[in-house]
C-alpha positions as a LaTeX table, in Angstrom:
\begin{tabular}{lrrr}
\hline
Residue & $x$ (\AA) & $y$ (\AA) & $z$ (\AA) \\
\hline
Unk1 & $-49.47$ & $-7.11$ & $-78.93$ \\
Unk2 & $-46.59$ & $-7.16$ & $-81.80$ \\
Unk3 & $-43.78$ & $-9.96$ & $-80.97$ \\
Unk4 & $-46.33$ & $-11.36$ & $-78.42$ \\
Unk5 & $-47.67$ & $-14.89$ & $-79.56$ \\
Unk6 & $-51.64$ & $-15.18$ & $-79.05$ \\
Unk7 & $-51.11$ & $-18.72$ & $-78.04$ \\
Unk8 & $-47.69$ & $-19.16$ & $-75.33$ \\
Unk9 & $-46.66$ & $-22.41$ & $-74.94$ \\
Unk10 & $-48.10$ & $-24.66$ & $-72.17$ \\
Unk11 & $-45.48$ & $-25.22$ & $-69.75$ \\
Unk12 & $-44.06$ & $-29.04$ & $-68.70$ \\
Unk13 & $-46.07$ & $-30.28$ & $-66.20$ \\
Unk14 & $-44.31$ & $-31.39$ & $-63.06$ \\
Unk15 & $-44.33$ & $-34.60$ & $-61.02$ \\
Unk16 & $-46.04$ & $-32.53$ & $-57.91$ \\
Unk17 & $-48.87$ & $-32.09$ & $-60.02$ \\
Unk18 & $-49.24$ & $-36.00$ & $-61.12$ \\
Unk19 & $-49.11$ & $-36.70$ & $-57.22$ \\
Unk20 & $-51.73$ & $-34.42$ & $-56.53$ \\
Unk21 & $-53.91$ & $-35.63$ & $-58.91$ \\
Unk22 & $-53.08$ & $-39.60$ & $-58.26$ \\
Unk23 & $-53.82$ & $-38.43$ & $-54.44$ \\
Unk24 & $-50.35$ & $-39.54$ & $-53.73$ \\
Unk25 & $-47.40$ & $-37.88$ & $-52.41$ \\
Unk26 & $-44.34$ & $-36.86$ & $-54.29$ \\
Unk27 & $-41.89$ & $-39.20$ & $-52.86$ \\
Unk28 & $-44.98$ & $-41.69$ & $-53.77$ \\
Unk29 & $-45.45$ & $-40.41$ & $-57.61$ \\
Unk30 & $-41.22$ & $-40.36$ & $-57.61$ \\
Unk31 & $-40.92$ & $-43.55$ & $-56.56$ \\
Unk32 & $-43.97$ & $-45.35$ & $-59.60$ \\
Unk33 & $-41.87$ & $-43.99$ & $-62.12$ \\
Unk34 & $-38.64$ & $-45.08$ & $-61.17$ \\
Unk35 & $-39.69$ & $-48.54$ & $-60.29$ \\
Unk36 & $-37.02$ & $-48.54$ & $-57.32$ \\
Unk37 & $-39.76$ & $-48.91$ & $-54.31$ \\
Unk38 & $-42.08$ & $-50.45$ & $-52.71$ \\
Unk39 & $-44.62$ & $-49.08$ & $-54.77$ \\
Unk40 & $-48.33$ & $-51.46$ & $-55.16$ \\
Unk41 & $-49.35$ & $-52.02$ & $-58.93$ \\
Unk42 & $-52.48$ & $-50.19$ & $-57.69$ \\
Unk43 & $-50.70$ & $-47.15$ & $-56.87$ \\
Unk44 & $-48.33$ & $-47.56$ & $-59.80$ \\
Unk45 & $-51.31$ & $-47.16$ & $-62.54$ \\
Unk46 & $-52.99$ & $-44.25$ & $-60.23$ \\
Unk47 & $-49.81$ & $-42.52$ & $-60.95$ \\
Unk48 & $-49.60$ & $-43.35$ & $-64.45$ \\
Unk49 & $-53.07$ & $-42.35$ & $-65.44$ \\
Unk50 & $-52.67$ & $-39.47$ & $-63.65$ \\
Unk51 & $-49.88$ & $-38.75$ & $-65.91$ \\
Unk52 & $-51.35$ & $-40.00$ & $-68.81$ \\
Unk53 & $-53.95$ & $-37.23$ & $-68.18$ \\
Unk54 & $-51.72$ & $-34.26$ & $-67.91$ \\
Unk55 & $-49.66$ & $-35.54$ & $-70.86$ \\
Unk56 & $-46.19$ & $-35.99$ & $-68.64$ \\
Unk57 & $-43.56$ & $-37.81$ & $-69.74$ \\
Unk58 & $-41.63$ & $-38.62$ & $-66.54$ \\
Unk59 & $-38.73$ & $-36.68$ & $-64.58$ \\
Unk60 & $-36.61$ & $-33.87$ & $-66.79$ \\
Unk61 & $-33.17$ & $-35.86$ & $-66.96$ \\
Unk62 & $-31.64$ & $-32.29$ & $-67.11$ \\
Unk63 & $-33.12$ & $-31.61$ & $-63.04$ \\
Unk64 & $-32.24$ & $-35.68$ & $-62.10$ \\
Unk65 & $-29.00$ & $-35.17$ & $-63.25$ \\
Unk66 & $-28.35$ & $-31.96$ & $-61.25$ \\
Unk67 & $-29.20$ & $-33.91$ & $-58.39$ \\
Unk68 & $-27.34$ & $-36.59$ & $-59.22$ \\
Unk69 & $-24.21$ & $-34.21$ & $-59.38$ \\
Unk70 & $-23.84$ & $-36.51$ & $-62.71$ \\
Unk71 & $-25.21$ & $-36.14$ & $-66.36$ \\
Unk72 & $-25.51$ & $-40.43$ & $-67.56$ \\
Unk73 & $-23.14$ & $-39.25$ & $-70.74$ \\
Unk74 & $-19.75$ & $-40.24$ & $-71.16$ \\
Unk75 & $-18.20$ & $-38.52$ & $-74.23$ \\
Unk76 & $-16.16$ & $-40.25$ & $-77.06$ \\
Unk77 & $-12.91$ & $-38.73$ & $-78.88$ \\
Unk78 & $-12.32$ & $-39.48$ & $-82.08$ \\
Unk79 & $-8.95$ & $-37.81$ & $-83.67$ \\
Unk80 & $-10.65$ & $-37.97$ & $-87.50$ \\
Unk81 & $-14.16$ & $-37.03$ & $-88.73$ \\
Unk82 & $-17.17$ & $-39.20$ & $-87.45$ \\
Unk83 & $-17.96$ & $-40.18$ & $-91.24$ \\
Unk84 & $-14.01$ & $-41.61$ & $-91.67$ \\
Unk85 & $-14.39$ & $-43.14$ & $-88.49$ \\
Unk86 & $-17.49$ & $-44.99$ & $-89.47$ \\
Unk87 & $-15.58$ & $-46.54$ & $-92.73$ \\
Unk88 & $-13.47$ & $-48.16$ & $-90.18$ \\
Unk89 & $-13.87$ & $-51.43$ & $-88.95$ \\
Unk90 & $-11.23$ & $-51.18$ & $-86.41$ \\
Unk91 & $-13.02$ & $-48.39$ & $-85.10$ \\
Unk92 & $-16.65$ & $-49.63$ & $-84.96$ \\
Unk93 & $-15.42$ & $-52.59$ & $-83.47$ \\
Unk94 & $-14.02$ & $-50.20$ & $-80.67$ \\
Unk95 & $-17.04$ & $-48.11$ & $-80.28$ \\
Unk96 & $-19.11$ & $-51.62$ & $-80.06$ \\
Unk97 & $-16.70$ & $-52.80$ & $-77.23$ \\
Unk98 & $-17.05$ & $-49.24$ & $-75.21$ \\
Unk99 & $-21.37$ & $-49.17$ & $-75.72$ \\
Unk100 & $-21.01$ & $-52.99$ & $-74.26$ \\
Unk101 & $-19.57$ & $-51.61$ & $-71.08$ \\
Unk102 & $-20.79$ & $-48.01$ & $-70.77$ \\
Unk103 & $-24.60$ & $-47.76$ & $-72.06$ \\
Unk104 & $-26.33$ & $-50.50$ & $-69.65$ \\
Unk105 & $-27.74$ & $-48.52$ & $-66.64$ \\
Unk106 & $-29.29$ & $-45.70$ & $-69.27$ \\
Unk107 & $-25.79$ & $-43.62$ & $-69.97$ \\
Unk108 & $-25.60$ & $-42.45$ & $-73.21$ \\
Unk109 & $-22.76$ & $-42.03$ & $-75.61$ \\
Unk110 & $-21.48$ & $-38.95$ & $-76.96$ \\
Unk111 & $-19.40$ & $-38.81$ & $-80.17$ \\
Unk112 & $-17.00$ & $-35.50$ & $-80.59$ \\
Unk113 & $-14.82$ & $-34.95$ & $-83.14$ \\
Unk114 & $-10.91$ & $-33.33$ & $-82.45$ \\
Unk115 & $-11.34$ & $-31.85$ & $-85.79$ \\
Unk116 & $-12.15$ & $-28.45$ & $-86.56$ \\
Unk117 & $-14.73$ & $-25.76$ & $-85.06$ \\
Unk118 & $-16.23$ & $-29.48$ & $-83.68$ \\
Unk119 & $-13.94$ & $-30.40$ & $-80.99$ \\
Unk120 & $-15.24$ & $-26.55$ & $-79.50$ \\
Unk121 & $-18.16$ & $-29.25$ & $-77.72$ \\
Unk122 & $-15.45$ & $-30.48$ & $-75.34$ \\
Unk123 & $-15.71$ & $-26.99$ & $-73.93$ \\
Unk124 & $-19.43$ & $-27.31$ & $-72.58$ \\
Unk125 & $-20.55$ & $-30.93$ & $-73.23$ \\
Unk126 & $-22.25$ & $-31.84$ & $-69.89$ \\
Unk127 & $-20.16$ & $-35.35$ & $-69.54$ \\
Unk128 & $-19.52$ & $-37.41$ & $-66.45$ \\
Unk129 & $-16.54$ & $-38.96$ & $-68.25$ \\
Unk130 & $-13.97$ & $-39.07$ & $-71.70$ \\
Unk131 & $-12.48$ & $-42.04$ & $-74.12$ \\
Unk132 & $-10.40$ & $-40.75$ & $-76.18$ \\
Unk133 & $-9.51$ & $-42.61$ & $-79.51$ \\
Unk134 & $-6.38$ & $-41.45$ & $-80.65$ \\
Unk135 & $-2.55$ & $-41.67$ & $-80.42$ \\
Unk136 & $-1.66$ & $-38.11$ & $-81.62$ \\
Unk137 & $-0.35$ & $-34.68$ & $-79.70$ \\
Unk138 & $-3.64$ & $-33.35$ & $-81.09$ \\
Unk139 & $-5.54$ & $-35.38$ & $-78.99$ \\
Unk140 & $-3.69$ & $-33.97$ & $-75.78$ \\
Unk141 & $-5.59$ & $-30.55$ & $-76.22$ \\
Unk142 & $-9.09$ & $-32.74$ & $-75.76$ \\
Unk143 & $-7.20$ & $-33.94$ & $-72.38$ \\
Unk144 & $-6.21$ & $-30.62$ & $-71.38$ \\
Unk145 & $-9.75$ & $-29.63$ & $-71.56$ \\
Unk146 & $-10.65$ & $-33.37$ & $-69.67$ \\
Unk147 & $-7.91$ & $-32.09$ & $-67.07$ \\
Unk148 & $-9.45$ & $-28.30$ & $-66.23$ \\
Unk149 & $-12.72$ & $-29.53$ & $-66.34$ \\
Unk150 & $-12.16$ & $-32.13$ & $-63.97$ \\
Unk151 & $-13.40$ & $-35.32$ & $-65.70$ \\
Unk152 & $-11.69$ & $-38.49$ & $-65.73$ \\
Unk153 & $-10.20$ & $-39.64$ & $-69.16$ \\
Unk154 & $-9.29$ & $-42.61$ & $-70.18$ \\
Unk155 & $-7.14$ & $-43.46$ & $-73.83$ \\
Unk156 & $-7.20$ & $-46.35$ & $-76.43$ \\
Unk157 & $-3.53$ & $-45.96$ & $-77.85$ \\
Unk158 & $-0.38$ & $-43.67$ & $-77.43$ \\
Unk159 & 2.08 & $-42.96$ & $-75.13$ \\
Unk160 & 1.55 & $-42.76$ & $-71.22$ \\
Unk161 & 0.13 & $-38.95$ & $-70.38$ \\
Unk162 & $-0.22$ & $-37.33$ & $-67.30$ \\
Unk163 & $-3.46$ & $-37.56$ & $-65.66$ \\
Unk164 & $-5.03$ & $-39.86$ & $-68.32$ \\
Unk165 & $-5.16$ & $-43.92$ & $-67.95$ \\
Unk166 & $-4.26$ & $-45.31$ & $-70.93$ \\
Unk167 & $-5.17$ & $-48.53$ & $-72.98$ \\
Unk168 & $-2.50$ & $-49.61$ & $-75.02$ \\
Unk169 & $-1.02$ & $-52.31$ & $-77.81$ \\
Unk170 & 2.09 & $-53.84$ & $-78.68$ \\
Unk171 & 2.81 & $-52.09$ & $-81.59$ \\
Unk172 & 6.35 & $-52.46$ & $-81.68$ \\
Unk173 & 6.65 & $-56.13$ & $-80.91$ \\
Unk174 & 3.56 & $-57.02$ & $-83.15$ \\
Unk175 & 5.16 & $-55.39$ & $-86.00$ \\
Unk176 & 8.77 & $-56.18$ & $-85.55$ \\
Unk177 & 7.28 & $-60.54$ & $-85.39$ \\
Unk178 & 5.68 & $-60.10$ & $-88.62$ \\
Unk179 & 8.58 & $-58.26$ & $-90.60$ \\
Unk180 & 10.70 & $-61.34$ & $-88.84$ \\
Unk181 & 8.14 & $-63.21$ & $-90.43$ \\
Unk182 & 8.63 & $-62.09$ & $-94.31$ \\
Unk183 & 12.33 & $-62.28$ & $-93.57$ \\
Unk184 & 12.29 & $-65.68$ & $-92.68$ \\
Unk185 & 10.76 & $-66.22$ & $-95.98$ \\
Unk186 & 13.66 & $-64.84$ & $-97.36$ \\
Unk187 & 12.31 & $-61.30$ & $-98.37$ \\
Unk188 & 15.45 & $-58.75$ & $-98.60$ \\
Unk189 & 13.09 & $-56.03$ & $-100.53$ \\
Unk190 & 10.56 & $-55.16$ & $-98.38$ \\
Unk191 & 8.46 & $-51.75$ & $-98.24$ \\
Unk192 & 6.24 & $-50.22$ & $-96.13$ \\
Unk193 & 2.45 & $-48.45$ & $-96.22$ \\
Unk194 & 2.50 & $-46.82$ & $-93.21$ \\
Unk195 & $-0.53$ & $-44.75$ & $-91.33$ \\
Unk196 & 0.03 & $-41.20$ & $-91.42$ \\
Unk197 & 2.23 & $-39.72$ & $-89.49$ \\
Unk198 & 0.81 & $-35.99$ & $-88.51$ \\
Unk199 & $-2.75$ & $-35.27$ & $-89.82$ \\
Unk200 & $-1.48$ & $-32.34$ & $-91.17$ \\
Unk201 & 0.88 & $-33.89$ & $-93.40$ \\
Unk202 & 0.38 & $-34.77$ & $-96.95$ \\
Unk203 & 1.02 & $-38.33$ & $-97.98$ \\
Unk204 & 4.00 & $-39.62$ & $-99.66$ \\
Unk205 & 7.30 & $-41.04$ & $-99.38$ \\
Unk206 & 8.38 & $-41.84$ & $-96.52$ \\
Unk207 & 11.81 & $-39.67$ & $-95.71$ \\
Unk208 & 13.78 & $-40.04$ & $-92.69$ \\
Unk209 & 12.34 & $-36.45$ & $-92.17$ \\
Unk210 & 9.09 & $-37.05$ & $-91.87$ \\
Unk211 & 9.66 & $-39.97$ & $-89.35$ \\
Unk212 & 11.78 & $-37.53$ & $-87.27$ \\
Unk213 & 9.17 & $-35.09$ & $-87.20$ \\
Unk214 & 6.34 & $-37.66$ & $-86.73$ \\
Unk215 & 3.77 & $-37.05$ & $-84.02$ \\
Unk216 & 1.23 & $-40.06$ & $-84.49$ \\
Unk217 & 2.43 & $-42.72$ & $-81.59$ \\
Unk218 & 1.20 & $-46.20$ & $-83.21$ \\
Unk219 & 2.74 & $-45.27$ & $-87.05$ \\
Unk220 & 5.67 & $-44.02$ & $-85.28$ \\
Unk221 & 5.87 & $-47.44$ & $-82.93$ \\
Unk222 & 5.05 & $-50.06$ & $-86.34$ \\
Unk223 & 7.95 & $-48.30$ & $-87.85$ \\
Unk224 & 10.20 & $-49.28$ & $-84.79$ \\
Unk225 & 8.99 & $-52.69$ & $-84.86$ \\
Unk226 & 9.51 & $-52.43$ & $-89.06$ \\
Unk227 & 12.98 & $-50.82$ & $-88.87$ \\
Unk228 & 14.40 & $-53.30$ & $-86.11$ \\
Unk229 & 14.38 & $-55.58$ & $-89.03$ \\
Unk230 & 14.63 & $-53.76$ & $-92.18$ \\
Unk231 & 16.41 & $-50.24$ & $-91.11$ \\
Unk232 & 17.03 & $-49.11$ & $-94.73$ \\
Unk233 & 13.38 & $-50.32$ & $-95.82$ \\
Unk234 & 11.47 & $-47.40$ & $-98.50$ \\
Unk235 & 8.12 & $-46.32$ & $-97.94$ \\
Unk236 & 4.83 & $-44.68$ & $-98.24$ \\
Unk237 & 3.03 & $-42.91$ & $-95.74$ \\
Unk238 & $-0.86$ & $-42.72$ & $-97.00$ \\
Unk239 & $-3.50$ & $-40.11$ & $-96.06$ \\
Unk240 & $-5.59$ & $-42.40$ & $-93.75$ \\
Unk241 & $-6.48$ & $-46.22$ & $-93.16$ \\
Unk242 & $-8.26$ & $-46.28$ & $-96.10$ \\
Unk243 & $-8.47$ & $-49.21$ & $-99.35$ \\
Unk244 & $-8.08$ & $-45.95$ & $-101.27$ \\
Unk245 & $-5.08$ & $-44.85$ & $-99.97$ \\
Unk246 & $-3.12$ & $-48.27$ & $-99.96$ \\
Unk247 & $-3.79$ & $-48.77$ & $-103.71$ \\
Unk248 & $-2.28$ & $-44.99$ & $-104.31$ \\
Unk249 & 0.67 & $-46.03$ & $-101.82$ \\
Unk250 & 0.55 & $-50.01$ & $-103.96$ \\
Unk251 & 0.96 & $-48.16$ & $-107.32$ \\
Unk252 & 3.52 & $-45.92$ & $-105.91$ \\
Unk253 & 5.72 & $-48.54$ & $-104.84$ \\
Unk254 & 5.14 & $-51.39$ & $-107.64$ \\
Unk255 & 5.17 & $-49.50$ & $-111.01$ \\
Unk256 & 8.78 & $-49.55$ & $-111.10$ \\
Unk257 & 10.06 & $-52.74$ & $-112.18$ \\
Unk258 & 13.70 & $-52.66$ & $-111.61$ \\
Unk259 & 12.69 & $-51.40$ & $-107.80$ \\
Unk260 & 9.52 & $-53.62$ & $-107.44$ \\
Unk261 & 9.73 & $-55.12$ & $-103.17$ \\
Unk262 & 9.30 & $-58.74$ & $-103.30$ \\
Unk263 & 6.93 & $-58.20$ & $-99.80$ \\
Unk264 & 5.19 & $-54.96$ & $-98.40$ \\
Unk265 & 4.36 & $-54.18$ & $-95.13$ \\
Unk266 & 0.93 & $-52.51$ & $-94.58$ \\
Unk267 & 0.43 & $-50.76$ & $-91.01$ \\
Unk268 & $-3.32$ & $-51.63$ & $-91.69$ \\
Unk269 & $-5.64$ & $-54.61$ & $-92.79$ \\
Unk270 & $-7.45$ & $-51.62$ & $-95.40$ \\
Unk271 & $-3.86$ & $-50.79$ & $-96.76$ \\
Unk272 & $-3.03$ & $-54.05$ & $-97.12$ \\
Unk273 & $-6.53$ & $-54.41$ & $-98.87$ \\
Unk274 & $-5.80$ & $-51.31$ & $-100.99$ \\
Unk275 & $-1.93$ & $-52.67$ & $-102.13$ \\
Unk276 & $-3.26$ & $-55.93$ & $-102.89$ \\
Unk277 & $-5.96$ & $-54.17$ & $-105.71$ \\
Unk278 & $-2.81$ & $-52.42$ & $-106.40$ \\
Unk279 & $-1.12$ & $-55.51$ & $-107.75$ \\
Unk280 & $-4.05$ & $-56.90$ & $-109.44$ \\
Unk281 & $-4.39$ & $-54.33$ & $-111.79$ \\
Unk282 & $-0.43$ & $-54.17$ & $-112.42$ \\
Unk283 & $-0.86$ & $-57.81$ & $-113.03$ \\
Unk284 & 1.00 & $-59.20$ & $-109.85$ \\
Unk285 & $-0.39$ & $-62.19$ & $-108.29$ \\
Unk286 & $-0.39$ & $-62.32$ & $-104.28$ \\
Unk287 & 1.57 & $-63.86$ & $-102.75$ \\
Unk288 & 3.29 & $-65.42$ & $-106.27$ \\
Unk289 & 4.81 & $-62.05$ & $-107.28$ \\
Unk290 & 4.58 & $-59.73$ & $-103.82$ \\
Unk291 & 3.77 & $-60.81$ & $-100.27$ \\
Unk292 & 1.62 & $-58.67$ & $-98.48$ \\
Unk293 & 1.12 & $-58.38$ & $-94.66$ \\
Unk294 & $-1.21$ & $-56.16$ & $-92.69$ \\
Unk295 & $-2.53$ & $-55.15$ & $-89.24$ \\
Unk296 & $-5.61$ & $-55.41$ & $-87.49$ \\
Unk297 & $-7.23$ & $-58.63$ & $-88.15$ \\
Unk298 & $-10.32$ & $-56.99$ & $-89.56$ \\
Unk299 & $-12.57$ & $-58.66$ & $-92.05$ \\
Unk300 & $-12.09$ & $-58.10$ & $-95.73$ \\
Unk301 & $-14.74$ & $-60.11$ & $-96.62$ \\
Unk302 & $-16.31$ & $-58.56$ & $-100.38$ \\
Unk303 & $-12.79$ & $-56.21$ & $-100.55$ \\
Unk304 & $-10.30$ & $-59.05$ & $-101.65$ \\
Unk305 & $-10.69$ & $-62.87$ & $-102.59$ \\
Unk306 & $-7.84$ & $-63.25$ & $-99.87$ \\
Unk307 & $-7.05$ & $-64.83$ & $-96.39$ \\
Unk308 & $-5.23$ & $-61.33$ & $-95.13$ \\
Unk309 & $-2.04$ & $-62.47$ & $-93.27$ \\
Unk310 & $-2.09$ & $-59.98$ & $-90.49$ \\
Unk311 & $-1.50$ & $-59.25$ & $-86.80$ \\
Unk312 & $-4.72$ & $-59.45$ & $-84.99$ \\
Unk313 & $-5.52$ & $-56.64$ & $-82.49$ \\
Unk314 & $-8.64$ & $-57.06$ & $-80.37$ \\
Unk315 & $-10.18$ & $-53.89$ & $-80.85$ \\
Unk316 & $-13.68$ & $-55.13$ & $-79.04$ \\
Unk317 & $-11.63$ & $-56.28$ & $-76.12$ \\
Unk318 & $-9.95$ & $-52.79$ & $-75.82$ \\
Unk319 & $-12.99$ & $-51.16$ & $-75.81$ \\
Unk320 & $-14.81$ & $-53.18$ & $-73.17$ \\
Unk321 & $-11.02$ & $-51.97$ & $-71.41$ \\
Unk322 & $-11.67$ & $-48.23$ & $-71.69$ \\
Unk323 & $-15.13$ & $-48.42$ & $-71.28$ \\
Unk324 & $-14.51$ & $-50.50$ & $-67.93$ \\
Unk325 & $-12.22$ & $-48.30$ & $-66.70$ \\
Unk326 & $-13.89$ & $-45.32$ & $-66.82$ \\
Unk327 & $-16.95$ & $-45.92$ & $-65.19$ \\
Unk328 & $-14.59$ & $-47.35$ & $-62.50$ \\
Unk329 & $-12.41$ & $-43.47$ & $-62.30$ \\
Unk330 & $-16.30$ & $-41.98$ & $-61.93$ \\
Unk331 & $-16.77$ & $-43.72$ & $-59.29$ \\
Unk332 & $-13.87$ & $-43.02$ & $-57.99$ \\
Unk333 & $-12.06$ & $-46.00$ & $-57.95$ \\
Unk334 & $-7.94$ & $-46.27$ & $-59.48$ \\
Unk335 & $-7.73$ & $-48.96$ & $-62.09$ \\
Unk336 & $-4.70$ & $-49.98$ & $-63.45$ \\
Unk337 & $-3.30$ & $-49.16$ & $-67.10$ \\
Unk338 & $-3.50$ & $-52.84$ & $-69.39$ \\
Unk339 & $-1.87$ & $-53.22$ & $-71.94$ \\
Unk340 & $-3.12$ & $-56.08$ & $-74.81$ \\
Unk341 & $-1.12$ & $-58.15$ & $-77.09$ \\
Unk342 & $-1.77$ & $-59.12$ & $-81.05$ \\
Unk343 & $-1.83$ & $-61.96$ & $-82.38$ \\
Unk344 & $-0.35$ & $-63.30$ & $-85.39$ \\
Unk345 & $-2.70$ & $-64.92$ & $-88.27$ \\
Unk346 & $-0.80$ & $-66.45$ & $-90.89$ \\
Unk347 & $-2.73$ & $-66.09$ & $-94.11$ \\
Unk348 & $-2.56$ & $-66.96$ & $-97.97$ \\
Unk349 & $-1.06$ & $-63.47$ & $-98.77$ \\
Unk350 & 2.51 & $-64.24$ & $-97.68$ \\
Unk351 & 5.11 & $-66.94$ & $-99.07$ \\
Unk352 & 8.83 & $-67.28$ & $-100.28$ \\
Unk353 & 10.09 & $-64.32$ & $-102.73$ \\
Unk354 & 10.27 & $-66.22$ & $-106.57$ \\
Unk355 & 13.61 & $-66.11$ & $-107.92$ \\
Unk356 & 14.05 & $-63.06$ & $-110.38$ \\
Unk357 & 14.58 & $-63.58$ & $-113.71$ \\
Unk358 & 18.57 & $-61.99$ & $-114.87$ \\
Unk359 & 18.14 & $-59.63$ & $-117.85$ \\
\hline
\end{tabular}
C-alpha cells in the first residue's frame, strides 16, 4: 500500500445529492441557492438543511462559470510592482474608482503585475475582461496577449492603440496652463522633476537624449505641455512617483547656488512633496525662495505643512470610466473613448520669484 493514503479524501458533494435528500429536484435545489425563483421559504430551508447535513457549500464557481461561458474576474494591469503601486495615492484612488463599477454583481478583481516572471499570469488567468494601468510600450505586450486571447481591454492613459479603448487625460494642456502659470509670476528659471521616462532607465538629468528616446506617454506629454513654455528648461527625471525620489531630484537641482530655479515643476503631487523636503533642509522657504507646482491633486496631508498648488486629475472618476466601459465591451456593447480634463488648484506653494541679491 506504499504512496497509497489509508484515508483518501472525501469528495465535494454535489447539488444532485442535496436535492435528493431535500426530496426536491435539481432545478428546485438550483434555484434555493441562487435566490433567483420562485422558491417557498419552506422549500428554501429543506434545501439548506439538507446541505447543511452533507457539509456543501453551494455551486463550484469553476462549473457555473463554464456554463456561463464567463469566469466573474476582470483582471487589472499595473506597469510597476503591486507594493509601489500601493504607495500611490493616485493609484488607489484608481483601483477604488474601477472596484466601484466592476465588483457589484459578485466579479472579482484580479491584480497582475507587467513586471517580471509575474506578468507570465496574463497567459492563463481565466478573465472575462482587462484594465490596464499604464502609458508605456511595455504595457502593449499585456494587450497583445488581451488581443490573441480574445478579451476586451480597456486603458487608463497613453496613446490611442489598436484594438484597446482607451481612457485618457490632458496632459499636455494641464501642464503647459500651469508652467503659463509660474511664468506669469514672472519665473524665467524654471526646472523640471519629471516621471520616468522608460522603466529601464536610470534616473538623472534630463538630456535631450533621453526625451528622444522616451517611451512613457504621460512624462513624455507633461514635457510637451512644459517645453511649449520653457523649451530650454533643465531637468531631472526620478526613478518613480515617489517623496523619495523628488527630494534626490530637489537636492540635485537646488545645491547649486549660482544655478538655483526660482520655480520647479514636479510631474507629480509626491515629487513635488519630495522637492519641497528638499528645500527645507537646504534652508529654502516655499514659495519665498522656490515655487513649487505639482500634478495630481492628491492629498499630502502628514507629508508637508503645505497647500500643494497642483493640477487636479480625477483619478476616481477615471476609474469608474474604465471600469464602466469594460463591462459594457463584455457585453458586447461599443463605448466610446472619453477623455477627462484637470483642473487647476492654486495653492500656497507658488508666488512671484524674490529679486536676487547682485554679488
Amino acid at each position: 500500500m506504499t504512496g497509497t493514503s489509508a484515508h483518501p479524501q472525501a469528495k465535494r458533494p454535489t447539488l444532485a445529492q442535496v436535492a435528493a435528500l431535500a426530496g426536491v429536484s435539481l432545478s428546485t435545489a438550483s434555484l434555493a441557492f441562487s435566490g433567483s425563483g420562485p422558491v417557498s421559504d419552506t422549500t428554501r430551508e429543506k434545501v439548506l438543511a439538507a446541505a447543511e447535513q452533507l457539509h456543501y457549500a453551494g455551486p463550484d464557481p469553476r462549473g457555473r462559470s463554464l456554463r456561463r461561458g464567463r469566469s466573474g474576474i476582470i483582471g487589472v494591469v499595473l506597469e510597476e510592482r503591486v507594493l509601489d503601486a500601493f504607495r500611490d495615492p493616485l493609484r488607489i484612488s484608481m483601483l477604488d474608482g474601477i472596484a466601484q463599477e466592476t465588483t457589484p454583481g459578485g466579479r472579482g478583481l484580479l491584480l497582475l503585475t507587467d513586471v517580471g516572471e509575474s506578468s507570465l499570469a496574463m497567459d492563463s488567468a481565466s478573465m472575462d475582461g482587462v484594465i490596464l494601468l499604464g502609458c508605456s510600450p511595455r504595457i502593449s505586450r499585456s494587450l497583445g496577449i488581451c488581443l490573441r486571447r480574445n478579451i476586451p481591454a480597456v486603458a487608463i492613459g497613453g496613446p490611442p492603440m489598436s484594438g484597446v479603448l482607451t481612457i485618457s487625460l490632458d496632459d499636455v494642456d494641464a501642464t503647459e496652463f500651469e508652467a503659463r502659470h509660474l511664468y506669469d509670476l514672472g519665473h524665467r528659471e524654471v526646472a523640471i522633476v519629471a516621471l520616468p521616462l522608460d522603466m529601464a532607465t536610470d534616473p538623472g538629468e534630463l538630456t535631450a537624449e533621453r526625451e528622444r528616446a522616451g517611451t512613457v506617454q504621460v512624462t513624455l506629454d507633461r514635457l510637451r505641455g512644459a517645453r511649449a513654455v520653457y523649451p530650454d528648461s533643465r531637468g531631472v527625471m526620478a526613478g518613480g512617483s515617489l517623496v523619495q525620489e523628488g527630494m534626490i531630484a530637489g537636492h540635485a537641482l537646488l545645491a547649486d547656488s549660482e544655478r538655483r530655479p526660482t520655480a520647479i515643476l514636479a510631474q507629480s503631487d509626491l515629487l513635488a512633496a519630495g522637492v519641497i523636503k528638499a528645500a527645507a533642509e537646504l534652508g529654502l522657504h516655499v514659495p519665498d525662495d522656490l515655487s513649487v507646482i505639482g500634478f495630481d491633486g492628491i492629498a499630502l496631508d502628514g507629508i508637508v505643512p503645505h497647500d500643494l498648488t497642483t493640477m487636479v486629475q480625477h483619478a476616481a472618476e477615471q476609474g469608474r470610466a474604465a471600469g464602466r466601459a469594460i463591462l459594457q465591451l463584455m457585453d458586447g456593447e461599443s463605448p466610446e473613448p472619453v477623455h477627462f480634463h484637470s483642473s487647476f488648484h492654486r495653492g500656497g506653494t507658488t508666488a512671484p520669484p524674490r529679486a536676487r541679491s547682485a554679488h
